[in-house]
N, C-alpha and C positions, 0 to 999 in steps of 0.2 A: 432471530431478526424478522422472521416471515409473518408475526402475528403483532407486530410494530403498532400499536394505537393510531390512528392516521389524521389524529387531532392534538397531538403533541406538538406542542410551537415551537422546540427546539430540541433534535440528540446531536449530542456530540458523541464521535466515535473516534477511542484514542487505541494505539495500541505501538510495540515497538516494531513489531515486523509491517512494513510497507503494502508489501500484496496482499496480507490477509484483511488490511483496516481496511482497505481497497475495496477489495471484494466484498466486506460487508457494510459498504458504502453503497455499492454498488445494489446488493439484496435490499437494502433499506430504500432507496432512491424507484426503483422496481416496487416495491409493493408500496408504498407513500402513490407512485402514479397511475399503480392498477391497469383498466385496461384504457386508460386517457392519451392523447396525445403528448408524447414526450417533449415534441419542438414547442411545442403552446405551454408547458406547466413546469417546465424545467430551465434553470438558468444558474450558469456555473461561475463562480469568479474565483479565481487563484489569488491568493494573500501572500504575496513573499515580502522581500525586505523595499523597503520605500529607495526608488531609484532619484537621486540627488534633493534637487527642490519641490519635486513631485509629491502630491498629495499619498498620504500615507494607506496602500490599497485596500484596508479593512473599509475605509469611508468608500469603497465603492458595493462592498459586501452588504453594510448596513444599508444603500442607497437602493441596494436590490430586494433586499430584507421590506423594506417601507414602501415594493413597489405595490400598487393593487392589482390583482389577477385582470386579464382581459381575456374575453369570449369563453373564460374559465371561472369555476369558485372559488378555487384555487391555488397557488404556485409553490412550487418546492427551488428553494432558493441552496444551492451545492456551493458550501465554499470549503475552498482545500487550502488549511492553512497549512505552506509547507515552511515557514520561515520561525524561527522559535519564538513565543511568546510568550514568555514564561514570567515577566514583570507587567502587571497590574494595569499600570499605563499602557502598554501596549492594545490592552484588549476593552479599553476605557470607552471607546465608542459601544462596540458590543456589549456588555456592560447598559450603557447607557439606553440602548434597543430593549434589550429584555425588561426594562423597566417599566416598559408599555410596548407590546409585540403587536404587530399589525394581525387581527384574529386568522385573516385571509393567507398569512404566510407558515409554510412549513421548511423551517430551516433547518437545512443538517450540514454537520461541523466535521468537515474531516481533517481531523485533530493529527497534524504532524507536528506540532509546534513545543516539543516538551511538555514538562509538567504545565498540567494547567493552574493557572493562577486564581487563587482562594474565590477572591471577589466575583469571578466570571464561574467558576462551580457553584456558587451561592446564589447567582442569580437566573443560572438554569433551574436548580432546585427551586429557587421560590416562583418562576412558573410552570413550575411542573413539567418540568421537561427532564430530558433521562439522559443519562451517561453510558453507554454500552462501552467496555475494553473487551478484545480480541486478542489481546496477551497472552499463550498460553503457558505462559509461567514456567513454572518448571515441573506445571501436571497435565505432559501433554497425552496422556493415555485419560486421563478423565475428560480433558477440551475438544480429541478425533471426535466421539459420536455426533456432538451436536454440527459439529463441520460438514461432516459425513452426511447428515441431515439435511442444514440446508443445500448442499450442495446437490440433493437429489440422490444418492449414491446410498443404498443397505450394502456393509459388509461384514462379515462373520467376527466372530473375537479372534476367533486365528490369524485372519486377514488383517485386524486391526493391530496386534500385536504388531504384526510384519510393518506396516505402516508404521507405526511408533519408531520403530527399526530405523527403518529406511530415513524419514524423517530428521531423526537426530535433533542437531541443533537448525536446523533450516527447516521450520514449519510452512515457509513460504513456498517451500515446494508443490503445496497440496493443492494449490486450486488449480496449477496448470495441468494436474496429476486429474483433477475431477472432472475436468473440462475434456480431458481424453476420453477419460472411462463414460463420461456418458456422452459421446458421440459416437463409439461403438458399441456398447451394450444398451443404450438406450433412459431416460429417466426412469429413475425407481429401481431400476436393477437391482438383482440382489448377488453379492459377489464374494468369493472367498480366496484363500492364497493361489490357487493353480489360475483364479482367473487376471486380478493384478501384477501377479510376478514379470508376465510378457514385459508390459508394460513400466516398469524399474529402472530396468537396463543396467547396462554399465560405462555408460556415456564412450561407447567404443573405445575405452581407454584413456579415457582424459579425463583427469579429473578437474572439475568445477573450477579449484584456483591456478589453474593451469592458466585458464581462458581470463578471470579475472586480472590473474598478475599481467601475463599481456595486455589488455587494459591499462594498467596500471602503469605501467614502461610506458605508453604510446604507443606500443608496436602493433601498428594497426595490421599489417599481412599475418603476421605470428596470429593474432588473435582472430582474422576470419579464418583463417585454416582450421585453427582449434574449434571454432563455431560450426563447419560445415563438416568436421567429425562429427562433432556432439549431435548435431540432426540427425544421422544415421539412426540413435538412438533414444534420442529424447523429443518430447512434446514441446514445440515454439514455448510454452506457456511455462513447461516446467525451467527451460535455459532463463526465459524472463523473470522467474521467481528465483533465482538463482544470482542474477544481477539484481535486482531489486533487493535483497539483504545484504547483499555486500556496500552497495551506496544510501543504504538505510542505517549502515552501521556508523558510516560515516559524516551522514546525517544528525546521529543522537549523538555524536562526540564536538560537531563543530557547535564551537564555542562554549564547551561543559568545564567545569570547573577539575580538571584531570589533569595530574600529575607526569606519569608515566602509562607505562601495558595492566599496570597492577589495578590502577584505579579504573582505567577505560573498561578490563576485564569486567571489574565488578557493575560498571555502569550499564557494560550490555547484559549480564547476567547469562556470564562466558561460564563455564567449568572446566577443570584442571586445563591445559596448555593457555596461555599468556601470550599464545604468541599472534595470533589472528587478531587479538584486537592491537598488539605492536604494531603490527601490515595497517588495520586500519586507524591508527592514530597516525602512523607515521606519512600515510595519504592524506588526510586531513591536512597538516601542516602542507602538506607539499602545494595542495591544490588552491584551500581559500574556498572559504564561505561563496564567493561567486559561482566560482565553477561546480562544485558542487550541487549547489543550487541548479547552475544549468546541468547537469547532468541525470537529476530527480527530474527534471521537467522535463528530458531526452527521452526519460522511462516512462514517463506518466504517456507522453503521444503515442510510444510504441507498442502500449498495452491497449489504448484506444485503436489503434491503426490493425491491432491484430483480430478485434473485435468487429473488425468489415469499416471503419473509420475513412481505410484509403483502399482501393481495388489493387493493392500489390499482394503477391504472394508470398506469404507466412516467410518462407527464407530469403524473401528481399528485405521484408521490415525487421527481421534481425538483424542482417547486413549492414543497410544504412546504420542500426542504430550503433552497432558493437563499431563501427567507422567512427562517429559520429563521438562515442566516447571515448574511442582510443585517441582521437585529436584534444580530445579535452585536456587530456592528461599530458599532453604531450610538450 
């Protein structure tokens, strides 16, 4: 992502896991503005689902897309589509933009929105604009280095191995895991298993769905308790990426064409047990595309706020937030 063309009119960046497209949203956004003023050349608009008779939010993306830079030459125009767009019409204005792209704008597409649709991958391509996925599939031992990379972080193949490990099926672990390691050892570091390991933990006995299933009940005290364990041993960033897959899973099932655990399984691109995407199809149903919705966007502030966004300290922007969606659910 670090070496991004910075004359590109348009990337979209899709992937299934939430913190990782995030964060290489984030790298993209970073090197597109260089060493320029962020408030002057950066302007962000969120795309969700059109709220009753209200103008449909993409026409405010495109409206951003068409603006001309001022006191800049510039502007990089951030839209996060989190709401799914996966039929044709929906992405018609965008569409209609690439058709003739303002030369002045650098637009990047943080693609939560499902499959993207044909007509709108057609018409990045025919302006030469690039599609990056952050997917790592199901070859996450070939996808670590380059992460490992941009993230600033060398670490050994042994170390890596262990990472693969650790990792498993929640890659979204890793950038709050990076965000650790180089604020003690420094960028560039070069690191191996005795030096990471500290750093792993064992979430002082709690494991990850522990904290989400509380969530998930509503039980807001149950869940800050489980949360203010989990600090003893983990990184704000890594408990963040830890929620952020779990309502990202939740995310690519509302409104998929999915039957039971079987289907949703294979939709997330689950292996052997059936039963996690059960837990999340059967939240889906419970909660509704609305809430939902608000609850990506509880995550999206609290990943901002943890980033110097709001002057609270690291375990109060967890607090509110893990409150905040333990009411959701509730």
């Amino acid at each position: 992502m670090s070496d991004a063309p910075s004359t590109i009119p348009v990337t979209l960046v899709k992937g299934g896991d939430d913190v990782i497209r995030r964060e290489a949203v984030r790298h993209l956004v970073d090197d597109l503005v260089g060493d320029g003023d962020h408030s002057l050349l950066v302007e962000e608009v969120q795309v969700t689902v059109p709220d009753g008779n209200d103008p449909d939010p993409i026409l405010q993306l495109v409206d951003a897309a068409q603006t001309p830079p001022f006191l800049t030459d510039f502007r990089v125009v951030l839209g996060r589509i989190v709401d799914r767009r996966e039929r044709a019409d929906l992405v018609a204005p965008l569409v209609e933009y690439l058709a003739d792209p303002l030369p002045t704008t650098r637009l990047v597409l943080d693609w939560g929105g499902g499959k993207v649709p044909k007509p709108l991958a057609e018409a990045i391509a025919g302006v030469g604009g690039a599609q990056v996925d952050t997917s790592p599939g199901a070859k996450l031992e070939s996808w670590l280095p380059q992460q490992l990379a941009d993230g600033g972080i060398k670490v050994d193949k042994a170390g890596q191995s262990r990472l693969v490990t650790w990792l498993g099926d929640e890659p979204g672990r890793l950038p709050g895991l990076l965000e650790l390691l180089r604020s003690t050892y420094g960028p560039g570091a070069r690191l191996g298993v005795d030096d990471i390991e500290p750093f792993l933990g064992d979430d002082a006995g709690v494991p990850p769905w522990e904290l989400t299933d509380a969530i998930d009940r509503g039980d807001r005290r149950t869940a800050l308790d489980l949360l203010n364990r989990m600090l003893g041993s983990r990184h704000p960033f890594q408990i963040l990426a830890t929620l952020n897959t779990h309502y990202t899973r939740m995310l690519r099932l509302d409104g998929a064409p999915v039957t039971g655990e079987r289907d949703a399984a294979e939709l997330l691109g689950m292996k052997g047990s059936t039963f996690p995407a059960k837990k999340a199809l059967g939240q889906v149903r419970r909660l509704g595309h609305d809430r939902i919705i608000r609850a990506v966007d509880l995550l999206h502030q609290a990943d901002l706020d943890l980033r110097g966004g709001k002057a609270w300290p690291d375990r109060l922007v967890l607090e509110v937030l893990v409150a905040r969606l333990a009411s959701t659910s509730r």
